[in-house]
DSSP file (Angstrom, degrees, kcal/mol; ACC not computed):
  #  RESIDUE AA STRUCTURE BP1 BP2  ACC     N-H-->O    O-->H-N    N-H-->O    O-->H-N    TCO  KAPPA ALPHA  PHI   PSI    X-CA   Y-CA   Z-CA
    1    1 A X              0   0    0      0, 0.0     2,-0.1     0, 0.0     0, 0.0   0.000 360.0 360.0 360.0 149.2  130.3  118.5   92.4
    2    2 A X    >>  -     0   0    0      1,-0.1     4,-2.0     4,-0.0     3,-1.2  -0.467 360.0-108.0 -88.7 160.5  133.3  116.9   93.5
    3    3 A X  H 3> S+     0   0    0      1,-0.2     4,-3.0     2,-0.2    -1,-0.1   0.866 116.5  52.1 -35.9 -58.0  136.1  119.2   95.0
    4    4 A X  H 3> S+     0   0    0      1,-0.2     4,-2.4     2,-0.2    -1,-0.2   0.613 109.9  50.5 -49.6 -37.3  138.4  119.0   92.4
    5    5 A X  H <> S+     0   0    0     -3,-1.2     4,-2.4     2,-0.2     5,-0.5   0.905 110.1  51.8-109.7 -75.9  135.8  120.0   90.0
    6    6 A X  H  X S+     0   0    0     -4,-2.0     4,-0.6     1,-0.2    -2,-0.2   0.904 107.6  50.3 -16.8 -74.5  134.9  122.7   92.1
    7    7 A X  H  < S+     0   0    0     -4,-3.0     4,-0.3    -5,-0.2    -2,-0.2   0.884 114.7  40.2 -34.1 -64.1  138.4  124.0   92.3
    8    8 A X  H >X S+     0   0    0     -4,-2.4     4,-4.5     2,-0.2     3,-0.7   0.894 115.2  54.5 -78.5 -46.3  139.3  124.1   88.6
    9    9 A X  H 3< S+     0   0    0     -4,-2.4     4,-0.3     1,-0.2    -1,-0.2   0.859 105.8  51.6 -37.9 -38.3  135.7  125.4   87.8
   10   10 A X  T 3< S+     0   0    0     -4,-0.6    -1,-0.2    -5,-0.5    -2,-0.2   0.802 118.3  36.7 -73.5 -30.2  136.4  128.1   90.3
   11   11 A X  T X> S+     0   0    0     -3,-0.7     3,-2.4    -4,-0.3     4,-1.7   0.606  84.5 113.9-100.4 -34.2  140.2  129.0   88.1
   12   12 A X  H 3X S+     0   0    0     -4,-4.5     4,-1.2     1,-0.2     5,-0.3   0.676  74.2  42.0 -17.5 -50.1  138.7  128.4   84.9
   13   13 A X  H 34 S+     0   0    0     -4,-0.3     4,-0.2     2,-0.2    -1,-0.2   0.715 112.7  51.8 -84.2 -15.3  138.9  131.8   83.7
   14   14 A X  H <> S+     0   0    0     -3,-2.4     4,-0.9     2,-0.2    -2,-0.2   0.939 114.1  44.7 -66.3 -50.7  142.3  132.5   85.0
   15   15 A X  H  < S+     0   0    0     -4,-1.7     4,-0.4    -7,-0.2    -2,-0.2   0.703 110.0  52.5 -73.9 -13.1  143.5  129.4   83.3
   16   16 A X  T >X S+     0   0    0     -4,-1.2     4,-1.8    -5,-0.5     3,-0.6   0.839 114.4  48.0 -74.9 -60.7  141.4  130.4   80.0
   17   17 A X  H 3> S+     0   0    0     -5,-0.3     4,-1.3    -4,-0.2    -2,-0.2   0.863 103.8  63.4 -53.2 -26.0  143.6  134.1   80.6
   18   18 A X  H 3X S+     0   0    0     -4,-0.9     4,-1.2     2,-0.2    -1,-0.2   0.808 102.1  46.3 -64.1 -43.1  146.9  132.1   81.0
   19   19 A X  H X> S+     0   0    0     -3,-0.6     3,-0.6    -4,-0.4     4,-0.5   0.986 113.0  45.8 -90.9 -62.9  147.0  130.6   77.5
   20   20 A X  H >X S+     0   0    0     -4,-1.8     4,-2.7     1,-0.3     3,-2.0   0.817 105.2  59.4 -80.1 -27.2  146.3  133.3   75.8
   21   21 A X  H 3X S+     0   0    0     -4,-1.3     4,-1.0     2,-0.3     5,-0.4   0.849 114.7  46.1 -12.4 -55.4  148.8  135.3   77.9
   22   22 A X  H <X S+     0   0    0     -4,-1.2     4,-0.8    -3,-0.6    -1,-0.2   0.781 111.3  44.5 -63.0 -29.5  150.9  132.8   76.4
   23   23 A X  H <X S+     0   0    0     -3,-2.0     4,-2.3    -4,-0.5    -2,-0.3   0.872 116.6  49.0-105.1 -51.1  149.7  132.8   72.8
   24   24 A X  H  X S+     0   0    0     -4,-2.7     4,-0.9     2,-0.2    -2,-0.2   0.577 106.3  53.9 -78.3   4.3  149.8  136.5   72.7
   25   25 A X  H  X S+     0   0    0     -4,-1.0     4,-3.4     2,-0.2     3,-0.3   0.802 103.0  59.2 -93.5 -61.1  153.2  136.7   74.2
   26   26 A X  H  X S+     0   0    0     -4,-0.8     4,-2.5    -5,-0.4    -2,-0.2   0.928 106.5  52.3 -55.9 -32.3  154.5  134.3   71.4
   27   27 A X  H  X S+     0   0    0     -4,-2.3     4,-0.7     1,-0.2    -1,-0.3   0.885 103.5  48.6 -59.1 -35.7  153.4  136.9   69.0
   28   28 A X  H  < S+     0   0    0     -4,-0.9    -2,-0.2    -3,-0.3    -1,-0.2   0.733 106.5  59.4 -57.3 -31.9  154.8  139.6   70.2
   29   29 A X  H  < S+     0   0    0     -4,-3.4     4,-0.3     1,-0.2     3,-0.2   0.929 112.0  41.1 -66.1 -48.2  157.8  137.3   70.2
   30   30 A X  H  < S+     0   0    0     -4,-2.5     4,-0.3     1,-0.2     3,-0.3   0.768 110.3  55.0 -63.4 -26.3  157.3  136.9   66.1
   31   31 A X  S  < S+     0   0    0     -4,-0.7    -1,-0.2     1,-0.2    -2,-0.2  -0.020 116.2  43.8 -99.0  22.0  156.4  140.9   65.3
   32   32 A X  S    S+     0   0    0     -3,-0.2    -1,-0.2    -5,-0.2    -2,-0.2   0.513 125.0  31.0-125.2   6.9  159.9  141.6   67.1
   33   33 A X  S    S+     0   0    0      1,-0.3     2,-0.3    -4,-0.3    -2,-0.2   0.255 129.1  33.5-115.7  -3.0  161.7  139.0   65.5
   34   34 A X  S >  S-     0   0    0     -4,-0.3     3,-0.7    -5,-0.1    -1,-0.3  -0.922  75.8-171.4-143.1 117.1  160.0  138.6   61.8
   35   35 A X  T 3  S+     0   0    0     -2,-0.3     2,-0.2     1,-0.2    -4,-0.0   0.721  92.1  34.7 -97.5 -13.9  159.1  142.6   61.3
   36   36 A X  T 3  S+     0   0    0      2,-0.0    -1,-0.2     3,-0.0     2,-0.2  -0.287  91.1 162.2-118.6  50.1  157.0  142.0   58.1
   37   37 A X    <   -     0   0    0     -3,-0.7    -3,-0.0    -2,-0.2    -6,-0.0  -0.680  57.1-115.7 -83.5 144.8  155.9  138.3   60.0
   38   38 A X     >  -     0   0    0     -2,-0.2     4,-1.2     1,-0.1    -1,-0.1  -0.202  39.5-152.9 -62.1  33.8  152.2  137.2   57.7
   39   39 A X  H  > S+     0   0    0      2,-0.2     4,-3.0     1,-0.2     5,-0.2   0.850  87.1  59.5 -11.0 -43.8  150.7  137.8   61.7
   40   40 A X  H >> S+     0   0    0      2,-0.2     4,-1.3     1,-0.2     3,-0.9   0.933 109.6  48.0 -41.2 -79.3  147.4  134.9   60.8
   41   41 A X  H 3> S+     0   0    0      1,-0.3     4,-1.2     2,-0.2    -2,-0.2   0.517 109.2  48.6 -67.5  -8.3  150.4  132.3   60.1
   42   42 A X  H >X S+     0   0    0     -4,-1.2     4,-2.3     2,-0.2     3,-0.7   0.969 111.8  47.4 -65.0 -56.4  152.0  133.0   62.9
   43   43 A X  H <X S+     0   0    0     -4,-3.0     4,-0.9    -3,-0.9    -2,-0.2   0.861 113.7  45.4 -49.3 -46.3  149.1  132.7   64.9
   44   44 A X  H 3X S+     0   0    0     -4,-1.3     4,-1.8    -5,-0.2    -1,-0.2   0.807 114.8  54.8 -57.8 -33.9  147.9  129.5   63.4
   45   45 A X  H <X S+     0   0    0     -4,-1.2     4,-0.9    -3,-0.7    -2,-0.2   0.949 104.9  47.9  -2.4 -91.6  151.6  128.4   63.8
   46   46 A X  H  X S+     0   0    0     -4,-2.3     4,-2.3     1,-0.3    -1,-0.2   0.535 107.5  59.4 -59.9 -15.3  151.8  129.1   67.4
   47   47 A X  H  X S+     0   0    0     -4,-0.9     4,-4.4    -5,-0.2     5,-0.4   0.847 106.7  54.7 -75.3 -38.7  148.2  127.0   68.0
   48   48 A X  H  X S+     0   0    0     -4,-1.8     4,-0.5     1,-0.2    -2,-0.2   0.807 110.5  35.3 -80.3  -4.2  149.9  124.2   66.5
   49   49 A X  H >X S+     0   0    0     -4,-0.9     4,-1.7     2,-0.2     3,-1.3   0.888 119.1  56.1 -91.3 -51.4  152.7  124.0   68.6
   50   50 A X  H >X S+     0   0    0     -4,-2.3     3,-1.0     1,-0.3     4,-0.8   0.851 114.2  41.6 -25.2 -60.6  150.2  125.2   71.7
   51   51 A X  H 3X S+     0   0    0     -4,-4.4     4,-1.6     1,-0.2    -1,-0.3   0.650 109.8  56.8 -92.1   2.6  148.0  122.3   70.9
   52   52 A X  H <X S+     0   0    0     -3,-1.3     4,-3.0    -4,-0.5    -1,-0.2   0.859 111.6  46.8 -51.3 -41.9  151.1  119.7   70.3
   53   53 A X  H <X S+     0   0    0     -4,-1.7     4,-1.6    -3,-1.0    -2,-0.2   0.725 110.6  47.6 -55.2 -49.4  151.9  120.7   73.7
   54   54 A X  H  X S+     0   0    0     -4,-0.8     4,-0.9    -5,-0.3     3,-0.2   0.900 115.3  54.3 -56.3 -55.1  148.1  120.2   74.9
   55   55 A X  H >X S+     0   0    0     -4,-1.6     4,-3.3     2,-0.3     3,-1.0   0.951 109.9  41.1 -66.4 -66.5  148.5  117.0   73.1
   56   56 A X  H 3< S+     0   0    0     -4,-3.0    -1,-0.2     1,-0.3    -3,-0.2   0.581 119.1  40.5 -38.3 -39.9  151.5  115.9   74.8
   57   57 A X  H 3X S+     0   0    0     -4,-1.6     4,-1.2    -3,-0.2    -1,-0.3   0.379 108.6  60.6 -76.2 -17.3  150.7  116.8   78.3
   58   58 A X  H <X S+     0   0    0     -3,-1.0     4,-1.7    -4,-0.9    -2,-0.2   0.742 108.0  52.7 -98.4 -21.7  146.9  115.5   77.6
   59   59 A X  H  X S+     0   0    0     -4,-3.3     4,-2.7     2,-0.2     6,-0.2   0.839 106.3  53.8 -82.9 -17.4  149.3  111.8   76.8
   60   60 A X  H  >>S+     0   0    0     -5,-0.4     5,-0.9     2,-0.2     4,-0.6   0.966  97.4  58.5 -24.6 -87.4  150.8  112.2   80.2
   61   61 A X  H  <5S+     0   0    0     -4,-1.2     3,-0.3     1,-0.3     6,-0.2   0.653 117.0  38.1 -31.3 -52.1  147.6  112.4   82.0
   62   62 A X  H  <5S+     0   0    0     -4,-1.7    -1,-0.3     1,-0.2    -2,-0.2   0.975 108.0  51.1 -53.0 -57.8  146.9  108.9   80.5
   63   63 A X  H  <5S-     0   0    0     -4,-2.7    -2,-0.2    -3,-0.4    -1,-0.2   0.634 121.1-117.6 -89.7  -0.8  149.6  107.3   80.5
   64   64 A X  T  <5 +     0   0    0     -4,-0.6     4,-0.3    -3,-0.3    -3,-0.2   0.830  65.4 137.8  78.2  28.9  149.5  108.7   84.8
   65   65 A X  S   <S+     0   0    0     -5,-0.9     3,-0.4     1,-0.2    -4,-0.1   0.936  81.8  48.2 -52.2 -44.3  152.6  110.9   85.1
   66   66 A X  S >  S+     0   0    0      1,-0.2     3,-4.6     2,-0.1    -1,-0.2   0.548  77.0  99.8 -17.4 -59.1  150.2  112.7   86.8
   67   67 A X  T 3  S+     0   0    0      1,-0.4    -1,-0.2    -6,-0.2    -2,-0.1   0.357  96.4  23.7 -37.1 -43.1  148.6  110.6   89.0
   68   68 A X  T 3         0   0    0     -3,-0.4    -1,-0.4    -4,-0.3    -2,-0.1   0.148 360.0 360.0 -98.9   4.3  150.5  111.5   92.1
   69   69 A X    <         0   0    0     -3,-4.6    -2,-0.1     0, 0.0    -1,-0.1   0.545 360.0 360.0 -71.9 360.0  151.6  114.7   91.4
């Protein structure tokens, strides 16, 4: 397995715990700013901006913003 591979393999659940750290933090952010917020559509909400975000950074990585970083 190549380093790199190795590395991320190694973080995997840290980075799995980070994103949802993230998604559950933006919820809190909607039940203290919306008090009667629909809590589903928020969540589904807050995946679509996550994975716009995924999406956006995942065209980076192509286009090699990355590449050097």
């Amino acid at each position: 397995m190549d380093p790199v591979e190795k590395d991320i393999q190694a973080r995997k659940n840290e980075i799995i715990s980070e994103v949802k750290a993230v998604f559950k933090t933006n919820m809190k952010f909607t039940d203290w700013d919306v008090p009667e917020a629909d809590d589903r559509l928020a969540a589904e909400l807050i995946i679509q901006v996550m994975q716009e975000a995924l999406d956006m950074l995942k065209g980076e990585v192509e286009e090699g913003t990355y590449d050097t970083y």
